[in-house]
N, C-alpha and C positions, 0 to 999 in steps of 0.2 A: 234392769240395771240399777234400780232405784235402791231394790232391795238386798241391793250386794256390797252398799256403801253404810259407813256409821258416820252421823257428822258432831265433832267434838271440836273443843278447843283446844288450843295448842299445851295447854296445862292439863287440860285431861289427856291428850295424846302422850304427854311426855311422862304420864303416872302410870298408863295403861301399861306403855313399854318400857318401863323403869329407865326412861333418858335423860338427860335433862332437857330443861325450854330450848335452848338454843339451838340442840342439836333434833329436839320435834321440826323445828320451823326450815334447819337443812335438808332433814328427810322429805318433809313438804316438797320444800324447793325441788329435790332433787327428783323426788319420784314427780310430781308436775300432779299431783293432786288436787281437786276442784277446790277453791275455797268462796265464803261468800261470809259477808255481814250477817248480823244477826242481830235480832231484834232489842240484844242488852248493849249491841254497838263493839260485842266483841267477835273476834272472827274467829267462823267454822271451818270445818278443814272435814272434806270428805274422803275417809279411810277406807280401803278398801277393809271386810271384814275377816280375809284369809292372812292380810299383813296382822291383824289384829289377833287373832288365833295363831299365827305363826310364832308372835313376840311375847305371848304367851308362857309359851311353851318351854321356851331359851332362853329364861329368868336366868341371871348369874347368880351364883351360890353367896348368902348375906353375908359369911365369914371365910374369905380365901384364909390358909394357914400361912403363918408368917414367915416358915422358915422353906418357903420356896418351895413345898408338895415333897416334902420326904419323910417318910416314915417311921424309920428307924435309924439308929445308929450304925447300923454294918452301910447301911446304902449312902451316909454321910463321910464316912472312914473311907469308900469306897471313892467318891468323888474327889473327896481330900488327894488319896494317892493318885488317882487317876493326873489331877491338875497339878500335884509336886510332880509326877513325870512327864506332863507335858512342859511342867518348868524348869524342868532339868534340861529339857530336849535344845529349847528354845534357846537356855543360856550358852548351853553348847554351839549351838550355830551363830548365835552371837559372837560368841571368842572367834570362833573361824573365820565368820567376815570379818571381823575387828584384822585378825593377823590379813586375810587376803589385802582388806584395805591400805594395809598401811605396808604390804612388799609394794603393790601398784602404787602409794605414792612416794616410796622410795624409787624405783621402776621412772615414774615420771620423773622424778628431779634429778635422776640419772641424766635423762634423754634431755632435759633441758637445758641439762651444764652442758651437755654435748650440743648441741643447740649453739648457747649462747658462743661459743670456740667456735665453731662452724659459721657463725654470723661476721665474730671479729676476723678471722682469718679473711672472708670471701669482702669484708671495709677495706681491710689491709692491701688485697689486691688489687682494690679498685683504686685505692688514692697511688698506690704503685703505678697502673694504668693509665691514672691522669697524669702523675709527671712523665712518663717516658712519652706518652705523647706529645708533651710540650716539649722535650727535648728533641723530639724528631720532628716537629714543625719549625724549631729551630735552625735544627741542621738541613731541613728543606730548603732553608730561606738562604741560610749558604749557600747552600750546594748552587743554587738560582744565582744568586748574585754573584760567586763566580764563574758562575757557565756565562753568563751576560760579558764579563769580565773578556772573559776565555777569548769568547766568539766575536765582537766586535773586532771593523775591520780598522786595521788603521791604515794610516797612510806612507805610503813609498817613500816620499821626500822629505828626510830628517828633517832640516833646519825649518821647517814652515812651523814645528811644533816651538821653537826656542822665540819666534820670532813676534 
């Protein structure tokens, strides 16, 4: 097992795999790698030697090309039109929700003015509803106090009322 490990510092780790430091000491972390002090007080870090050959191997290229890996002009022309027809596509669908949106909110403020008339109307009948019931608790109270009226008995002998 001894001999299946390199022990480096996290500056040699981070040159070997062309990383930077910080992201040596995440790999550490991450893979759970031995580390231990070392005799100059700086710390080793035991690699496995197949991660070390693996990183190797999958160096990134020193000069990526600038203008995004295309080669010629026909395959740039080509992307060019490809994206004016996808933006054509796009603007068009835009117009169409643009008009959809704006019948729906035409559409709502329809239904709202119909709305608001339906709210005043169902006020209207309800203040309606409150006077006729005070008018017919009114005429209750009549109709009681002369039935009171009505029904009382009186008495046979005239003159006892004058006297």
């Amino acid at each position: 097992m001894a001999d299946d490990v390199q022990w480096m510092t996290y500056a040699e780790l981070a040159e070997a795999l062309g990383i930077g430091g910080d992201s040596a000491r995440n790999l550490v972390r991450r893979k759970r790698w031995a580390r231990q002090l070392g005799n100059d007080g700086m710390a080793r870090v035991g690699v496995p030697i197949e991660h070390l050959q693996e990183g190797r191997g999958s160096e990134p290229p020193a000069d990526p090309p600038a203008d995004g890996g295309s080669d010629g002009d026909d395959d740039g022309a080509s992307v060019v039109s490809v994206l004016t027809n996808h933006i054509c596509r796009l603007e068009r669908d835009l117009h169409a929700l643009k008009e959809e949106h704006a019948a729906e909110r035409s559409r709502l403020r329809d239904e709202a003015e119909v709305l608001r008339q339906e709210r005043d109307a169902e006020r209207l009948r309800a203040t309606q509803v409150e006077v006729l019931q005070a008018v017919l608790d009114e005429i209750r109270q009549d109709r009681d106090r002369w039935h009171a009226t009505a029904t009382a008995r009186r008495s046979w002998w005239p003159w006892r009322r004058t006297g």
